[in-house]
ZADO-1210 file (C-alpha; in nm, 4 decimals, padded with zeros to 6 digits):
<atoms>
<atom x="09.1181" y="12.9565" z="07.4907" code="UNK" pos="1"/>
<atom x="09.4532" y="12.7341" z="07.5794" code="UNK" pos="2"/>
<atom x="09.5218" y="12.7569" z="07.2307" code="UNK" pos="3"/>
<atom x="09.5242" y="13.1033" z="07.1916" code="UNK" pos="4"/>
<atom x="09.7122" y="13.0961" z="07.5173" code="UNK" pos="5"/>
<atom x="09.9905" y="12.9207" z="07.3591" code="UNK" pos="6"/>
<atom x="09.9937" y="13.0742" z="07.0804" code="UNK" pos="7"/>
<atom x="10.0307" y="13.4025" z="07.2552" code="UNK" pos="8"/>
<atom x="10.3061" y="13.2694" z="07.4567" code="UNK" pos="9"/>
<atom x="10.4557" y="13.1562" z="07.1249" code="UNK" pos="10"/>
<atom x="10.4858" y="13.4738" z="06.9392" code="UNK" pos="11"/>
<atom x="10.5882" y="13.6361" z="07.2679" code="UNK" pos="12"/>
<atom x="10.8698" y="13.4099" z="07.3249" code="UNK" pos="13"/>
<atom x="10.9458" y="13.4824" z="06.9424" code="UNK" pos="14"/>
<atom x="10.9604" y="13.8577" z="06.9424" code="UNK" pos="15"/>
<atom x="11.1965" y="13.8023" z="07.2791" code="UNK" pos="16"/>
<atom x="11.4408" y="13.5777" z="07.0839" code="UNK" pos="17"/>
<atom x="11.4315" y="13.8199" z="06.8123" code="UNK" pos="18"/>
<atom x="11.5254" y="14.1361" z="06.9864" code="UNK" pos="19"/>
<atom x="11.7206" y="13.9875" z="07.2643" code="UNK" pos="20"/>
<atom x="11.9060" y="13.7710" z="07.0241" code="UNK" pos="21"/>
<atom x="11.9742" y="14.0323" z="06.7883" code="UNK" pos="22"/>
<atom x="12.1200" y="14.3057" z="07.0107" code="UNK" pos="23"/>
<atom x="12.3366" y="13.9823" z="07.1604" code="UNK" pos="24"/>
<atom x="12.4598" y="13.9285" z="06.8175" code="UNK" pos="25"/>
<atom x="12.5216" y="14.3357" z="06.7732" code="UNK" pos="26"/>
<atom x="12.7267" y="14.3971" z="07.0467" code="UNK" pos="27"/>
<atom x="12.9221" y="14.0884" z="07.1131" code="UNK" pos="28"/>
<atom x="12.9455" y="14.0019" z="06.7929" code="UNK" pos="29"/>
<atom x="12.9049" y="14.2268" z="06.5087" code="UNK" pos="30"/>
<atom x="13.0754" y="14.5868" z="06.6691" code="UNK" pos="31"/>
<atom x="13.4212" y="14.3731" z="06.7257" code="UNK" pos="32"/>
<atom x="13.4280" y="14.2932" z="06.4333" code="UNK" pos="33"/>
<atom x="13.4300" y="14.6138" z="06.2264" code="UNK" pos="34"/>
<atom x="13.6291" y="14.7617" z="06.4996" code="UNK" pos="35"/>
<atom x="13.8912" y="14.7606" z="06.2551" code="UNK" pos="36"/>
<atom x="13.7043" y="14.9580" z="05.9957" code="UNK" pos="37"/>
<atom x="13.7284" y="15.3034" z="05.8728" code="UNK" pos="38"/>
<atom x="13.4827" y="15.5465" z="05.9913" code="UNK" pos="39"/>
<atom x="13.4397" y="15.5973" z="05.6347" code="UNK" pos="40"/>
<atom x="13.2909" y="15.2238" z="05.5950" code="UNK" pos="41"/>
<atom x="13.2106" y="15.1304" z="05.9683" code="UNK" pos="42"/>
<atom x="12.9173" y="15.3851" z="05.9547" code="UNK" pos="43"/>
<atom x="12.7466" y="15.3514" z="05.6578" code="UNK" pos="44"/>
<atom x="12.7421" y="14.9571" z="05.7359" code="UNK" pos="45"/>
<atom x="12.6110" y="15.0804" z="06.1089" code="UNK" pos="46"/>
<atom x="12.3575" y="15.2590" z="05.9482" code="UNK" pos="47"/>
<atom x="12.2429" y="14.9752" z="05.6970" code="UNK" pos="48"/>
<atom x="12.2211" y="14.7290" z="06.0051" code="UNK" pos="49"/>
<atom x="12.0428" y="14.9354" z="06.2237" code="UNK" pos="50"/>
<atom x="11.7865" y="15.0474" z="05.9755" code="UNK" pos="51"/>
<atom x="11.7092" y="14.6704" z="05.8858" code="UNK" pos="52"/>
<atom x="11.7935" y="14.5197" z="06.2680" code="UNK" pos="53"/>
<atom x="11.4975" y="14.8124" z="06.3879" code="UNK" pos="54"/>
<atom x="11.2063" y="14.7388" z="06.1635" code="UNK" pos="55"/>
<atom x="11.2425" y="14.3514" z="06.2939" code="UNK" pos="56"/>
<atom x="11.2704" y="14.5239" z="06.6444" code="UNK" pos="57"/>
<atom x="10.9254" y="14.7452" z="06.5702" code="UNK" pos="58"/>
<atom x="10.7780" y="14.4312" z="06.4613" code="UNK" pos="59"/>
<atom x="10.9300" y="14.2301" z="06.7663" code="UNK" pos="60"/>
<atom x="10.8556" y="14.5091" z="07.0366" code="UNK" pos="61"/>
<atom x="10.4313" y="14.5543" z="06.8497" code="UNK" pos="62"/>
<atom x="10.4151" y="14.1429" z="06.9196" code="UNK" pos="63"/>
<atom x="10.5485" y="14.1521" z="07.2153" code="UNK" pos="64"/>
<atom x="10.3144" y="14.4308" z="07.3857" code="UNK" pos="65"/>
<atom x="10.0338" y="14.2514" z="07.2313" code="UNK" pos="66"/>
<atom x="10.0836" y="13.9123" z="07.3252" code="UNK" pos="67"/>
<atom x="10.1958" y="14.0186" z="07.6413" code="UNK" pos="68"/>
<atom x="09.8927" y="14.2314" z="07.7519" code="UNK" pos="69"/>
<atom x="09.6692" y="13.8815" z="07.6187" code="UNK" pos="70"/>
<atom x="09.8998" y="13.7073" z="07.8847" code="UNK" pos="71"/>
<atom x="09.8789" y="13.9251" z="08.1811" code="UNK" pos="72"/>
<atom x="09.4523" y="13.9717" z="08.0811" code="UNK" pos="73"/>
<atom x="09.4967" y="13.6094" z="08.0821" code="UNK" pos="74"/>
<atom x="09.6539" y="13.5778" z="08.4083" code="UNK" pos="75"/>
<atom x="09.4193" y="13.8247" z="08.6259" code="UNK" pos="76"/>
<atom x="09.5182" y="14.1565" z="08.4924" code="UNK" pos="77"/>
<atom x="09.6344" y="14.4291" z="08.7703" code="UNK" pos="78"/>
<atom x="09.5912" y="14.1227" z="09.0219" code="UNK" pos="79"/>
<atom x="09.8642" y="13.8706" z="08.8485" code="UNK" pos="80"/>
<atom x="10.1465" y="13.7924" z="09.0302" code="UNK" pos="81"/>
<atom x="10.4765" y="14.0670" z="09.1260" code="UNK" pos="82"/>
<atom x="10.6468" y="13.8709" z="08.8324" code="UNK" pos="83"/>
<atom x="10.4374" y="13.9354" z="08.5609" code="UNK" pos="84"/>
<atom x="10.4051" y="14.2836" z="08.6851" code="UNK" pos="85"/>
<atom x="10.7826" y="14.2998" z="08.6695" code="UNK" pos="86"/>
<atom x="10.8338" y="14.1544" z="08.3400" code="UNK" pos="87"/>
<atom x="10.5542" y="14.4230" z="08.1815" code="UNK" pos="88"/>
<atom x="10.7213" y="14.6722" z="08.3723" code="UNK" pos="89"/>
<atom x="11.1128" y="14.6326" z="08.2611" code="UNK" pos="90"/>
<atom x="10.9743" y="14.5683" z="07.8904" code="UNK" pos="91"/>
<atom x="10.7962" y="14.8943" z="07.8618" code="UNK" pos="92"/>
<atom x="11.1358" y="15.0256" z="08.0068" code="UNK" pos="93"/>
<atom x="11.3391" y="14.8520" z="07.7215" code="UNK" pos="94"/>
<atom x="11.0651" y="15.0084" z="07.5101" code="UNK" pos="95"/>
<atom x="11.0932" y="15.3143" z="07.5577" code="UNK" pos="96"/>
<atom x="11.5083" y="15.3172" z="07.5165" code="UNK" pos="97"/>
<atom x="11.3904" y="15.1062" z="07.2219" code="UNK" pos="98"/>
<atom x="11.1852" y="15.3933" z="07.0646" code="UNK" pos="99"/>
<atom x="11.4624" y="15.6860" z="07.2174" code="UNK" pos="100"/>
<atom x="11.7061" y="15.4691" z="06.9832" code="UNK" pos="101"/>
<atom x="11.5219" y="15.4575" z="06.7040" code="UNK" pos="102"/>
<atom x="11.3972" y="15.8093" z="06.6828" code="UNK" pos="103"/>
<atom x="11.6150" y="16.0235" z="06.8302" code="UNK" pos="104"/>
<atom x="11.9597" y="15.8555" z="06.7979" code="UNK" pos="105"/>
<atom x="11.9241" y="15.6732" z="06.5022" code="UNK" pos="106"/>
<atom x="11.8417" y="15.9860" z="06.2950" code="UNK" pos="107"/>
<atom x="12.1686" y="16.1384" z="06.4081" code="UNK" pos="108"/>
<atom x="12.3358" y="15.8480" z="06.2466" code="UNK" pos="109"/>
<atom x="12.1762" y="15.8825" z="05.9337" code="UNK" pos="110"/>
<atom x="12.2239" y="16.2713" z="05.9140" code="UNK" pos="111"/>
<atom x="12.5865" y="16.1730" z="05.9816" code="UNK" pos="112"/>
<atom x="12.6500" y="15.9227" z="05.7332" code="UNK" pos="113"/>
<atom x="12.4772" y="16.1261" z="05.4764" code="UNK" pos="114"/>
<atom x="12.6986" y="16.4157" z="05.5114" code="UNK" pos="115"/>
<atom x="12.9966" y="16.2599" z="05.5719" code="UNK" pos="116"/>
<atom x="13.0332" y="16.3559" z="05.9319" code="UNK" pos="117"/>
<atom x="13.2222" y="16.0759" z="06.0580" code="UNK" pos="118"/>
<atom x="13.2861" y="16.2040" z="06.4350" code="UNK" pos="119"/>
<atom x="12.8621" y="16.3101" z="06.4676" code="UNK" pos="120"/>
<atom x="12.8441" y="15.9477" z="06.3344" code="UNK" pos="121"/>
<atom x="13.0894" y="15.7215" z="06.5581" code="UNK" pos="122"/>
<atom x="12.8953" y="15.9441" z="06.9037" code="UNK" pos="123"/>
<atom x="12.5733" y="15.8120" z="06.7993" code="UNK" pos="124"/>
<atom x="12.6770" y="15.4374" z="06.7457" code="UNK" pos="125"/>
<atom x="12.8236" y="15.5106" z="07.0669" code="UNK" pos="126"/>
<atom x="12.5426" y="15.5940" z="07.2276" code="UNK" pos="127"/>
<atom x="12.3082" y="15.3012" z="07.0521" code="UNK" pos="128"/>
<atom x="12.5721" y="15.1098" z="07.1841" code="UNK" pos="129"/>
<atom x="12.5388" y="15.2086" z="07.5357" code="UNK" pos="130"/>
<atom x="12.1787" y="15.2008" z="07.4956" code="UNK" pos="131"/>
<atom x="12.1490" y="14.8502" z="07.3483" code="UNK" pos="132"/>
<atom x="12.4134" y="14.7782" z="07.6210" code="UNK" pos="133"/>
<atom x="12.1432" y="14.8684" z="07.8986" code="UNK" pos="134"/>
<atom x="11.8353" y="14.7224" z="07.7331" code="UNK" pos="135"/>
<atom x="12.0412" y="14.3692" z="07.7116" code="UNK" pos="136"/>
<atom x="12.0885" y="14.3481" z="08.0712" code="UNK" pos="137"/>
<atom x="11.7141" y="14.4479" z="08.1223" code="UNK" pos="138"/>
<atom x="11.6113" y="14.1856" z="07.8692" code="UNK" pos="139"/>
<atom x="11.8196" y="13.9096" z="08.0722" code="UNK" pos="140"/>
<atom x="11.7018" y="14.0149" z="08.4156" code="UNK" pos="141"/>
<atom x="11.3414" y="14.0082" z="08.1973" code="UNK" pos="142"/>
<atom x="11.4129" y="13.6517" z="08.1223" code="UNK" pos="143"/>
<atom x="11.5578" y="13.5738" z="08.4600" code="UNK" pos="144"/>
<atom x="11.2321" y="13.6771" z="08.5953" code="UNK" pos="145"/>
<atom x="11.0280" y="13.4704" z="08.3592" code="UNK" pos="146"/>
<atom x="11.2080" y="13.1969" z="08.4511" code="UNK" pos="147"/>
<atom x="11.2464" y="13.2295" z="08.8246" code="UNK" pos="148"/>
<atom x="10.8314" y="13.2846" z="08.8316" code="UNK" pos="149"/>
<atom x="10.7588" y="12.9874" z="08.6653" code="UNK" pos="150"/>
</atoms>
């Protein structure tokens, strides 16, 4: 069973780095520097990112939800400590803007891009950005948590 423990707590950590680490990399890094872009080549790249960057998230998020419920079975279930409880809790949150990103907004992108509709376009990488904005700081109070309960 400790193996499987760690192992869990592996591929959790994992999916964290992944997702955490990429939207890092999105928004401090990546949207500065096709600020200076067109609309005309910002968004299709936006598009291509995003549609790559959120099948690693879906992957990320589906080992993360698993190996996290293993975890929290592992460490009493609905009687573990207020900081597990609080880590489940904000990642469902990030979740959920997860999937609202990836099925509502990111859709708009893609309609955008394919008919050249530039403004439609640049709103809805605004709003992912906003979005991603909010799940970072839920991912680092997440990890501030984890860290804090340990």
């Amino acid at each position: 069973m400790i193996y499987a423990i760690k192992a869990a707590f592996f591929l959790h950590l994992l999916g964290v780095a992944v997702w955490v680490g990429g939207m890092v990399f999105a928004h401090f890094c990546l949207r500065p520097a096709l600020a200076d872009l067109s609309p005309q080549l910002r968004l299709p790249l936006w598009e291509a990112v995003f549609g790559r960057f959120f099948n690693w998230v879906a992957v990320a998020v589906l080992v993360i939800l698993l190996s996290g419920g293993f975890l929290l079975s592992c460490s009493g279930g609905a009687h573990a400590t207020w900081p597990l409880h609080t880590m489940a809790g904000l990642g469902i949150v990030m979740m959920l803007i997860f999937g609202h990103i990836r099925f509502a907004v990111f859709p708009r992108i893609r309609r955008a891009v394919q008919a050249q509709n530039w403004p439609d376009g640049a709103r809805a990488v605004g709003t992912v950005r906003q979005l991603v904005l909010v799940n970072l700081v839920l991912g680092v109070v997440t990890i501030g948590v984890a860290v804090l309960a340990r």
